[in-house]
Structures are given as structure tokens and as C-alpha cells.
N, C-alpha and C positions, 0 to 999 in steps of 0.2 A: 959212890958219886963220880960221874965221868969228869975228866978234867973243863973247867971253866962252865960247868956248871953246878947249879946250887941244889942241892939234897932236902926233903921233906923235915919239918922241922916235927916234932913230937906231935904224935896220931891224925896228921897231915897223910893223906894220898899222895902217892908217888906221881909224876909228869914224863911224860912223853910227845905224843901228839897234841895230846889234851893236856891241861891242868889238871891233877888233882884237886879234891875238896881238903879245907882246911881242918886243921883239930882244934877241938876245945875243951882245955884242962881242967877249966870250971863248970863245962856244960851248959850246952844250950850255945845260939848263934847269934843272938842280939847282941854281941861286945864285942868290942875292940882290940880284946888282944888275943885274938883270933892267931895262933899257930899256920905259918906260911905252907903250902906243898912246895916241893921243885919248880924248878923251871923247866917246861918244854923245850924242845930239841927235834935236831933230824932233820934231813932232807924229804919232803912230801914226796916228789917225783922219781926219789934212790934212797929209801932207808934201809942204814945199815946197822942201826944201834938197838941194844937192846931196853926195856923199859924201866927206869925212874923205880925203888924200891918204897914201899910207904914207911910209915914211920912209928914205932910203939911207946910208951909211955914212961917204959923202964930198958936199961942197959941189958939184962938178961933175956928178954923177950923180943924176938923179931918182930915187925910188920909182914907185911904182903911181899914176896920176892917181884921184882918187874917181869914180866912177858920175858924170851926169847928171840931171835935172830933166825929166821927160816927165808932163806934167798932158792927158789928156785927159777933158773934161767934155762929154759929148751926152747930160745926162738924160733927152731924148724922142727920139731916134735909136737906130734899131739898129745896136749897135758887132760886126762881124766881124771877128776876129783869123786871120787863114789865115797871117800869118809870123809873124815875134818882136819883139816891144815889148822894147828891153834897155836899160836906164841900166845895166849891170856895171861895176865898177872893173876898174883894172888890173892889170894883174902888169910889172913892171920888176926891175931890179937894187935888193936891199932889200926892203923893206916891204912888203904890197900895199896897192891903195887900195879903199877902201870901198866897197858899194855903193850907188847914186845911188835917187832917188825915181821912182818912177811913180802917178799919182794918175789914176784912171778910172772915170767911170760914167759909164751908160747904162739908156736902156729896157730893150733886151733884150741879154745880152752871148752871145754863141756863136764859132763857129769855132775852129778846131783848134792854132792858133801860140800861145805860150808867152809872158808875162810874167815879166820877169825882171830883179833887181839884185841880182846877187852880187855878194859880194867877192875882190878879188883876189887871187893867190896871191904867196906870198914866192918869194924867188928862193933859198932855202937852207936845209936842211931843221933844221942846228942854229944857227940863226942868225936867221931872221929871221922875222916871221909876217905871217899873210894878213892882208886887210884886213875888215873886219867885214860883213855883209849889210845892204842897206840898207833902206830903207820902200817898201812898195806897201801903198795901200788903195783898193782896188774898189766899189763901189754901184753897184746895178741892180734894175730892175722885175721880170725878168723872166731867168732862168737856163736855158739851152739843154740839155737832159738830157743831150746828148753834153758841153758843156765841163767838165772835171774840172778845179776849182780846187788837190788837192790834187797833181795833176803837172802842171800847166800854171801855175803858177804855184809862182817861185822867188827868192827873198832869202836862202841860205845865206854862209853866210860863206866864205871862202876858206882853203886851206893854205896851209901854209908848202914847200915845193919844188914850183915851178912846172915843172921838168922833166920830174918823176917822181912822183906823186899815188902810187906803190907806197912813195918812202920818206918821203913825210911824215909826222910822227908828232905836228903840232898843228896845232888849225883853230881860227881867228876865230870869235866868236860869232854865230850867226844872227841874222839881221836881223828885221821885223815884216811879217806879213803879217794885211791887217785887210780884211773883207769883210762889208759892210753892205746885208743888202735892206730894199727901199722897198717900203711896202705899192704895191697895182696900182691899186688903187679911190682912195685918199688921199693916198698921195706922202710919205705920213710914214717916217720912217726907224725900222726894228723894230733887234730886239735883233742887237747887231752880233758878231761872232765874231774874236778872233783868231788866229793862228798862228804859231811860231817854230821851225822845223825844221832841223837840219843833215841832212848823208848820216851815217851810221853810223859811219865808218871816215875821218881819225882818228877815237877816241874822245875824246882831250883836248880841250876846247875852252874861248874866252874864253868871257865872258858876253854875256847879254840883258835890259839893264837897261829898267825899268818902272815906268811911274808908275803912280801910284792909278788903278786902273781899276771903282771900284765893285765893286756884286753880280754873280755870277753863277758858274759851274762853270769848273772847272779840268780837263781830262785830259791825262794825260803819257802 
């Protein structure tokens, strides 16, 4: 657990960007004493940390380890991605763990492979929940018409049954995805964009907590 903040309490989902889902000792979601995740963390627009580990049932048995730390900076390099950049949490027995940071800019960013820190999945579906999505934030000169930042890049949170994604029925909150272009001619950083997306299905999910982020539009 990083200093000053708060660790996943038993088969709790680890936190990052996102919340994790919470655990439940006795099974099932309708009560109250519902098992806390972490507390989210990190800067959205500079993450440096890595993700929120989930949480197991027993001392002997780990949860989901959190995501990784993958900072690559080449502001005047052209970055091609042809495989996958992934800091994703785990899934283990319990919890999952959170997903990790990726921090990347470049001149020109292109290529076809996929950035990615999700969170991981629980290991039982009325019992224990995913781990939360974690942070990537990208900047670049220059955007390659082919890269589609909105599938090619992914911090969704995880579920809770890592067997069987048909009987999950709750998911961690998504993580942040923050993408900053830099004017071509100046280097100055323009108006920055963010993103917080799960898949559809579950529908339940934790939250996506946020700081003051200034002016500007919101679409859901």
C-alpha cells in the first residue's frame, strides 16, 4: 500500500485510476458490510504510480498484483506501436489488482498495437470484485490518421469472475485516459482531452473519481 493511502480490504479490487469493486465475505451484494477497495490515486495528466493490489480472503493467498509503471517519453522521435504497451493488473484468487500507468509522448505517434492498463478480474462472481483501471496519458506533435486512440487504447476496469465474463454481474471503475496534442510549429501543449470508458456489460460498476479539472465540455 503506497504511503497515505488506503489498501483493498478482503476480496476488494485494488484502485488506481478507478475504484475497485468491493468483496463480499458472505456473498451476494445486497448488504452492508460490504468489504472496502482502495483509494484511487495519481496524477491523470503525469502518472507515475503503479496500481492498487486486490485483496484475498486468506493470509497465505495473494489477490491480483496492480498493473506496472511504463513512462515512455520521445518528444521529438517517431513512436510506432506494431505490438501492445500493457501495465494490466492481475486476476488471482480474491480481488483483482488495479491497473498500472503508462505515460507516452512523442512527435509523431502511429502504428497498429494497443496501449493498455486494465484492471484485473476477480476470481468469483458474488464475492469478490475487479481491480479498477489504471492511468495512461499520451502527448504528441503529430497523430497518424490510421491510430484510433479510442480502440487502441484501454484502462477499463476489470470484473469480478475471471472464469466466466458471461456470469459476471460487477465491474471496477474505469480508469483515466488523458491525451494531449502539442502545437507542431511551438511545442506548447493545446487543450487536453480526457476519457473514462468501461465495455457495456456488466452494467454495475465502481466509480471514477476526479479532481478539478477546469473548463471545458463534458460528453457521456
Amino acid at each position: 500500500v503506497l504511503p497515505g493511502e488506503t489498501g483493498a480490504q478482503p476480496l476488494a479490487g485494488g484502485s488506481h485510476g478507478g475504484e475497485g469493486w468491493f468483496g463480499s465475505p458472505s456473498g451476494g451484494w445486497d448488504r452492508t458490510t460490504l468489504n472496502l477497495p482502495g483509494s484511487a490515486y495519481d496524477s491523470l495528466r503525469d502518472p507515475r504510480l503503479p496500481g492498487g493490489g486486490g485483496a484475498s480472503s486468506s493470509s497465505t493467498l495473494a489477490g491480483g498484483a496492480g498493473g506496472g509503471v511504463i513512462r515512455l517519453l520521445a518528444p521529438n522521435a517517431r513512436v510506432r506501436i506494431d505490438g501492445d504497451i500493457v501495465a494490466d493488473g492481475g486476476s488471482a484468487t480474491g480481488g483483482g489488482g488495479a491497473g498500472g500507468t503508462v505515460r507516452l509522448s512523442a512527435a509523431r505517434l502511429e502504428g497498429t498495437g494497443r496501449v493498455l492498463a486494465r484492471g484485473g478480474d476477480g476470481s468469483a462472481f458474488n464475492s469478490t470484485g475487479g481491480g479498477g483501471g489504471g492511468r495512461i496519458a499520451i502527448s504528441y506533435r503529430d497523430l497518424a490518421a490510421s491510430f484510433d486512440l479510442a480502440t487502441q487504447v484501454d484502462a477499463s476496469g476489470g470484473h469480478n469472475n475471471s472464469p466466466a465474463l458471461a456470469a459476471a454481474n460487477r465491474r471496477a471503475g474505469a480508469g483515466t485516459i488523458f491525451v494531449e496534442p502539442v502545437d507542431l510549429a511551438t511545442g506548447i501543449p493545446q487543450a487536453g482531452r480526457l476519457r473514462s470508458a468501461n465495455a457495456l456489460a456488466p452494467a454495475i460498476a465502481a466509480l471514477t473519481p476526479l479532481p478539478a479539472l477546469g473548463d471545458g465540455s463534458v460528453v457521456a
